[in-house]
KOLNULUM-48304 format. One record per residue: residue number from 0; residue in three letters; x, y, z of N, C-alpha, C in turn. Coordinates in pm, 1 decimal, padded with zeros to 6 digits. Example, Ala and Ser with C-alpha at 12.3 -4.5 7.8 and 13.67 -1.06 7.14 Angstrom:
BEGIN
{i:0	aa:Ala	n_east:01319.0	n_north:-00569.0	n_up:00780.0	ca_east:01230.0	ca_north:-00450.0	ca_up:00780.0	c_east:01320.0	c_north:-00330.0	c_up:00780.0}
{i:1	aa:Ser	n_east:01285.0	n_north:-00225.0	n_up:00708.0	ca_east:01367.0	ca_north:-00106.0	ca_up:00714.0	c_east:01290.0	c_north:00003.0	c_up:00787.0}
# end
This chain:
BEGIN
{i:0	aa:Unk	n_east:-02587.0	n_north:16758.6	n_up:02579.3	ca_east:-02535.1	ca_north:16863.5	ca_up:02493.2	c_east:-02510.8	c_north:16989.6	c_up:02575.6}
{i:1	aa:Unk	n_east:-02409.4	n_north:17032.9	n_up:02517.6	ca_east:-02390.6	ca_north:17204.1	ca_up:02626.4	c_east:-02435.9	c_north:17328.9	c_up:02540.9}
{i:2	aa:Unk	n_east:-02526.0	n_north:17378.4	n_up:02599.8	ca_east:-02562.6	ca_north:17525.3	ca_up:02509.9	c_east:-02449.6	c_north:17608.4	c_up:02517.7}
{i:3	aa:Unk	n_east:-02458.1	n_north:17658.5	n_up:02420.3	ca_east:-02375.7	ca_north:17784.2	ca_up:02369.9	c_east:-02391.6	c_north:17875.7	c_up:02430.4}
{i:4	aa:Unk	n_east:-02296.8	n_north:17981.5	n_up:02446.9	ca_east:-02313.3	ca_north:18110.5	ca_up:02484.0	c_east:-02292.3	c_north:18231.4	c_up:02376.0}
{i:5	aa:Unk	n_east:-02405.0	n_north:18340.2	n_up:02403.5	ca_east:-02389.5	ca_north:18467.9	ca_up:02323.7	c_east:-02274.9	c_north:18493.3	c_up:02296.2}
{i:6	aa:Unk	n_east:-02215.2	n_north:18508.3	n_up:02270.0	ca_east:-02115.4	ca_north:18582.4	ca_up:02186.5	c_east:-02132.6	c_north:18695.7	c_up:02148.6}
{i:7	aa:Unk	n_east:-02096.1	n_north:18812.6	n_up:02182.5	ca_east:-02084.8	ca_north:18985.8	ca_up:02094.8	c_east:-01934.4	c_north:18970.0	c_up:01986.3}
{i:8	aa:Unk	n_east:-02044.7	n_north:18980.0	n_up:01867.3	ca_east:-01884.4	ca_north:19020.0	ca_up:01769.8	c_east:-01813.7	c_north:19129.3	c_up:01818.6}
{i:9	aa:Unk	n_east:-01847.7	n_north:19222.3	n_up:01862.3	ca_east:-01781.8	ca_north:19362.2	ca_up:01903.9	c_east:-01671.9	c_north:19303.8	c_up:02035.1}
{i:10	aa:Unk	n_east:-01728.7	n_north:19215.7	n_up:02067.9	ca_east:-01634.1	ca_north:19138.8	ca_up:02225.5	c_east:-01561.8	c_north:19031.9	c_up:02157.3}
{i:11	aa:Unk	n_east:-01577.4	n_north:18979.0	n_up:02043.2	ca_east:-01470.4	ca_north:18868.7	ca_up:01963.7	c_east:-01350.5	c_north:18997.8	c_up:01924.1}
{i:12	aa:Unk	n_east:-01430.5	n_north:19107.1	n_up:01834.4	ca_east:-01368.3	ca_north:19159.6	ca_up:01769.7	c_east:-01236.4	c_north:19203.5	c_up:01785.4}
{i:13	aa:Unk	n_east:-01285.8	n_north:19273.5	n_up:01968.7	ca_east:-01194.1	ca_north:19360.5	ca_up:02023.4	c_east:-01080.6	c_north:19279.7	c_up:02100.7}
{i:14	aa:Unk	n_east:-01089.7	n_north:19114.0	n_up:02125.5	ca_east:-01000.4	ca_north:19028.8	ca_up:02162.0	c_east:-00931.4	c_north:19031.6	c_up:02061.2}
{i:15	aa:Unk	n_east:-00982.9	n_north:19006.3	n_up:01943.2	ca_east:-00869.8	ca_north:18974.9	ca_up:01813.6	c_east:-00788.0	c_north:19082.0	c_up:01790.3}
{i:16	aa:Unk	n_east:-00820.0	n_north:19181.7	n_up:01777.0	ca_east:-00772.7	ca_north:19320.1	ca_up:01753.2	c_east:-00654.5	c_north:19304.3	c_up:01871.7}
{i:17	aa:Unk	n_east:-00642.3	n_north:19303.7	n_up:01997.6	ca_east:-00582.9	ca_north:19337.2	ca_up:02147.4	c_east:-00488.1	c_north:19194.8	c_up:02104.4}
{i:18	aa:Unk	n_east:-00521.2	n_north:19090.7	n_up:02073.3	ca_east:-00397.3	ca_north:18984.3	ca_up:02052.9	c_east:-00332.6	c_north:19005.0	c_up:01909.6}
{i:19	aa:Unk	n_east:-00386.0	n_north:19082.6	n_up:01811.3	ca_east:-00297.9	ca_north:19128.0	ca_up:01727.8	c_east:-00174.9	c_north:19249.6	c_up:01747.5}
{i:20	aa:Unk	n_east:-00248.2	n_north:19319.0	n_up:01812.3	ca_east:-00125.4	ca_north:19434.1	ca_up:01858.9	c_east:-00051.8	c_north:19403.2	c_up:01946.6}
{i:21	aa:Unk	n_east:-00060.9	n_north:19293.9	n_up:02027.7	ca_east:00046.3	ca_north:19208.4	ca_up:02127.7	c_east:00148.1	c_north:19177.4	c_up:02072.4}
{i:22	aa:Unk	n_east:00076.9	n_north:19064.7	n_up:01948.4	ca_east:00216.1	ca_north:19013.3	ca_up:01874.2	c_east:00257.8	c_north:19064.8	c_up:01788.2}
{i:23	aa:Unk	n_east:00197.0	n_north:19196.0	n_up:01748.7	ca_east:00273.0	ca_north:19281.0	ca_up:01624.6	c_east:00382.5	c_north:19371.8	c_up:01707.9}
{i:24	aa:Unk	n_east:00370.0	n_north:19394.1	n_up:01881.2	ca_east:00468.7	ca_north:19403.9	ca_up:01905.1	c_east:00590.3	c_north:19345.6	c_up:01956.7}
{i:25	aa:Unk	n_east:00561.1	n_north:19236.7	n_up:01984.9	ca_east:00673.0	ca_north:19107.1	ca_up:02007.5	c_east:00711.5	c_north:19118.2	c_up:01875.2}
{i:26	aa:Unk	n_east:00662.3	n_north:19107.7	n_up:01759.3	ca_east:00755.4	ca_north:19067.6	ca_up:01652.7	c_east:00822.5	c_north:19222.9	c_up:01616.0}
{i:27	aa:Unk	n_east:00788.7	n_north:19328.4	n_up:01691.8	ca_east:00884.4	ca_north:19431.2	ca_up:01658.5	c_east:00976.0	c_north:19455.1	c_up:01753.4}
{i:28	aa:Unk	n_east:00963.7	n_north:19393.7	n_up:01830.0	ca_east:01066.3	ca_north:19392.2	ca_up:01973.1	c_east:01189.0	c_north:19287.9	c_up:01993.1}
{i:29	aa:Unk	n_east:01142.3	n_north:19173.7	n_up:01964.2	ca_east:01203.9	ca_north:19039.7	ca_up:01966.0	c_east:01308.5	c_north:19070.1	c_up:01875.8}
{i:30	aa:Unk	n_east:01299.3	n_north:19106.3	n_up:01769.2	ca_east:01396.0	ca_north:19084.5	ca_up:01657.2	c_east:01526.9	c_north:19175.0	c_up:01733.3}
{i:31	aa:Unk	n_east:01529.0	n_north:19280.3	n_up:01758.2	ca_east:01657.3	ca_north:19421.0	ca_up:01812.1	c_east:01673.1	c_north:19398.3	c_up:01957.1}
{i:32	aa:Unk	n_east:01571.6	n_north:19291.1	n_up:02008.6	ca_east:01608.2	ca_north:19280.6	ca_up:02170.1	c_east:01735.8	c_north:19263.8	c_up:02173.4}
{i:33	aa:Unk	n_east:01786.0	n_north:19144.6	n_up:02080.5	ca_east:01999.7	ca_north:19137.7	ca_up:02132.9	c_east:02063.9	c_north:19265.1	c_up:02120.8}
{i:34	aa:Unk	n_east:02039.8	n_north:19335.2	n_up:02063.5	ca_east:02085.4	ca_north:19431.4	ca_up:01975.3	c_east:02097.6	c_north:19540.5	c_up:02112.1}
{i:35	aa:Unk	n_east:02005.8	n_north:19526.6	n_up:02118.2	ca_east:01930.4	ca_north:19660.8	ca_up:02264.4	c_east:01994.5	c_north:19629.3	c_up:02362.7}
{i:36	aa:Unk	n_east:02032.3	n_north:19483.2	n_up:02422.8	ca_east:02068.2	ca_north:19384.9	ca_up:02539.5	c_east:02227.4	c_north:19449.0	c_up:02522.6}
{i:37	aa:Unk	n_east:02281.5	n_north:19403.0	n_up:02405.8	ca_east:02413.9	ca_north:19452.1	ca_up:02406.0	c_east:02473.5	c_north:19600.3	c_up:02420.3}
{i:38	aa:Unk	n_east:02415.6	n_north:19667.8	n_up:02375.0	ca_east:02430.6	ca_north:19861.7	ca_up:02359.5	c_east:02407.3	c_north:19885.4	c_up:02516.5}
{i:39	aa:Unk	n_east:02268.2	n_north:19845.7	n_up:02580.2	ca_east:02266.0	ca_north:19891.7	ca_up:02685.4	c_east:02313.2	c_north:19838.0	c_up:02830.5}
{i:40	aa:Unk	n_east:02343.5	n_north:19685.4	n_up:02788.1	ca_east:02457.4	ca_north:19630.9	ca_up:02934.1	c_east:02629.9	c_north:19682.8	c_up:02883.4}
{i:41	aa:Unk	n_east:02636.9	n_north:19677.7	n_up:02802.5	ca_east:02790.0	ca_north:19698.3	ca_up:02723.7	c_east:02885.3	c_north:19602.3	c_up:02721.5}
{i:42	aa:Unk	n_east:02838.3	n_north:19499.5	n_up:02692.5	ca_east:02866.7	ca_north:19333.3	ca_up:02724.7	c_east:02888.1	c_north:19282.8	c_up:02566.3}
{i:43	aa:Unk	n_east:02977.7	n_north:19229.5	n_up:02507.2	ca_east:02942.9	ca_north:19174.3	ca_up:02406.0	c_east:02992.2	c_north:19041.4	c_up:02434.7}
{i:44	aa:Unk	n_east:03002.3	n_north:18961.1	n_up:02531.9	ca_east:03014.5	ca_north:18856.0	ca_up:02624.2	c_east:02865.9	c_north:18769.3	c_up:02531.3}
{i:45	aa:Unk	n_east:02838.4	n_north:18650.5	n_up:02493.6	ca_east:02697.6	ca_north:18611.8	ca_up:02370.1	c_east:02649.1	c_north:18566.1	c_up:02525.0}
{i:46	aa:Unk	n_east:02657.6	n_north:18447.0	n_up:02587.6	ca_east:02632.9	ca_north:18404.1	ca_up:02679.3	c_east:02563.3	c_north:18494.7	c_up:02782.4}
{i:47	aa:Unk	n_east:02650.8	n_north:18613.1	n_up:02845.3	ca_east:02547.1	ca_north:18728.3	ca_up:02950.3	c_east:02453.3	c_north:18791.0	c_up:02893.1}
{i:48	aa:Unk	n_east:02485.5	n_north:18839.4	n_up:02764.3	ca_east:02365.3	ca_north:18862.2	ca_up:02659.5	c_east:02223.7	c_north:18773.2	c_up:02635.8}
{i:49	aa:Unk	n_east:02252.6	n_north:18634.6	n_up:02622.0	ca_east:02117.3	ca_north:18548.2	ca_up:02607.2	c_east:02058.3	c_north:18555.6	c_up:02759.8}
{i:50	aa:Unk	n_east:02146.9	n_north:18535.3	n_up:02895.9	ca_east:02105.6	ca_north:18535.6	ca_up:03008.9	c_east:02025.0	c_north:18658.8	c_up:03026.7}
{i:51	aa:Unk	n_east:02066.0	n_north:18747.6	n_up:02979.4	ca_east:01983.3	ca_north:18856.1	ca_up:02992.6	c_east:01824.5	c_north:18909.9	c_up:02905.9}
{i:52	aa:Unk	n_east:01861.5	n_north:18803.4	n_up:02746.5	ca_east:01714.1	ca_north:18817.2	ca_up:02723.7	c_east:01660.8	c_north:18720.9	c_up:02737.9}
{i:53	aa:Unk	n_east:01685.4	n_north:18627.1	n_up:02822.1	ca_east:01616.1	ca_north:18532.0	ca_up:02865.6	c_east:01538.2	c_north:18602.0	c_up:02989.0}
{i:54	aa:Unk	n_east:01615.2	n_north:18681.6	n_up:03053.2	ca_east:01533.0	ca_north:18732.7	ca_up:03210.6	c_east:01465.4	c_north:18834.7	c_up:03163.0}
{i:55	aa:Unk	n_east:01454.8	n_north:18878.0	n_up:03031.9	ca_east:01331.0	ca_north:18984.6	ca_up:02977.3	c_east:01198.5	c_north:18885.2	c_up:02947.7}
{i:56	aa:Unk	n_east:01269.8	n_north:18777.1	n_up:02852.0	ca_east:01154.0	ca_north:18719.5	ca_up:02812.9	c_east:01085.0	c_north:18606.9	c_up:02876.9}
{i:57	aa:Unk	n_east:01122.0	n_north:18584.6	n_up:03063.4	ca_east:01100.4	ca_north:18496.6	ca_up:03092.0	c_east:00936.4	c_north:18529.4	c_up:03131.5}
{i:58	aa:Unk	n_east:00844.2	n_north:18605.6	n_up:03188.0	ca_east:00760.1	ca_north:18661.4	ca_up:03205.0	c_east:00665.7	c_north:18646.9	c_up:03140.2}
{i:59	aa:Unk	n_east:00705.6	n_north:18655.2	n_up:03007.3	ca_east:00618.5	ca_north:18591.5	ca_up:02865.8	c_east:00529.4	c_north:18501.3	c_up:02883.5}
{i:60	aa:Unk	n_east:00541.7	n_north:18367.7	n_up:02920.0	ca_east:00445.4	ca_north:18271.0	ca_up:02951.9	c_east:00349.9	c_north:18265.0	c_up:03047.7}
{i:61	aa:Unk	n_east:00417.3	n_north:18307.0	n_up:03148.1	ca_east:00336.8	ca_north:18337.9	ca_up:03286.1	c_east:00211.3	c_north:18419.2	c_up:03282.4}
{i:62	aa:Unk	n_east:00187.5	n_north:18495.8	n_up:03188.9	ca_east:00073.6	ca_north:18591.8	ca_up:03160.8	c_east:-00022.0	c_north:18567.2	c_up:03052.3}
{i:63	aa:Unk	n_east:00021.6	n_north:18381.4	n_up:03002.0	ca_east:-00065.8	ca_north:18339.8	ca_up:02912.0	c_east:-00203.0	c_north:18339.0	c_up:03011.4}
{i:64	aa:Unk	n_east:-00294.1	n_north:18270.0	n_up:02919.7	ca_east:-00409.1	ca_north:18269.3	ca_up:02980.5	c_east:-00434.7	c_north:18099.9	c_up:03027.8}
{i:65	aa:Unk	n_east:-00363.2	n_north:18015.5	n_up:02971.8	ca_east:-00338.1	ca_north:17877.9	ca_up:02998.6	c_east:-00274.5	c_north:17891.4	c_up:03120.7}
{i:66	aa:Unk	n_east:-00139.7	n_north:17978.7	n_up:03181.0	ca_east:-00118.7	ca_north:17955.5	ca_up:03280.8	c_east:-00191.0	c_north:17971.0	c_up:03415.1}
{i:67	aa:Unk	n_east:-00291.0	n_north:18037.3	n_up:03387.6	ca_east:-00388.3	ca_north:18105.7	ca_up:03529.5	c_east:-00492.1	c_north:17999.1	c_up:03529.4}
{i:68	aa:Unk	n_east:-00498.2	n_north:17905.1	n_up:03451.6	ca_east:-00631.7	ca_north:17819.1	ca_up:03448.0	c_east:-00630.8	c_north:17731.9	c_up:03595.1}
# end
């Protein structure tokens, strides 16, 4: 059997809290990223547009915590 480890709710807490405000801002970002992509390259080209939030959002995964394992 493997013993458990302590746990601080205050150290659960403050993870949950820190991955909620992550994705409360991805989901306020994600949505106007095309929007933003287009106004500020001046491209309305759809194709250089996705290429381009693709090279914003490629970064995204890389900083999971699965990827460093």
């Amino acid at each position: 059997m493997h013993a458990r480890l302590p746990t601080s709710r205050l150290a659960l807490s403050a993870l949950l809290a820190s991955a909620f405000v992550v994705a409360l801002g991805y989901g306020i970002v994600l949505p106007v990223l095309p929007m933003m992509v287009e106004r500020l390259a001046g491209s309305t080209d759809p194709a250089f547009n996705a290429r381009q939030i693709g090279f914003l959002t490629l970064p995204l995964p890389w900083g999971s915590p699965r990827s460093q394992a």
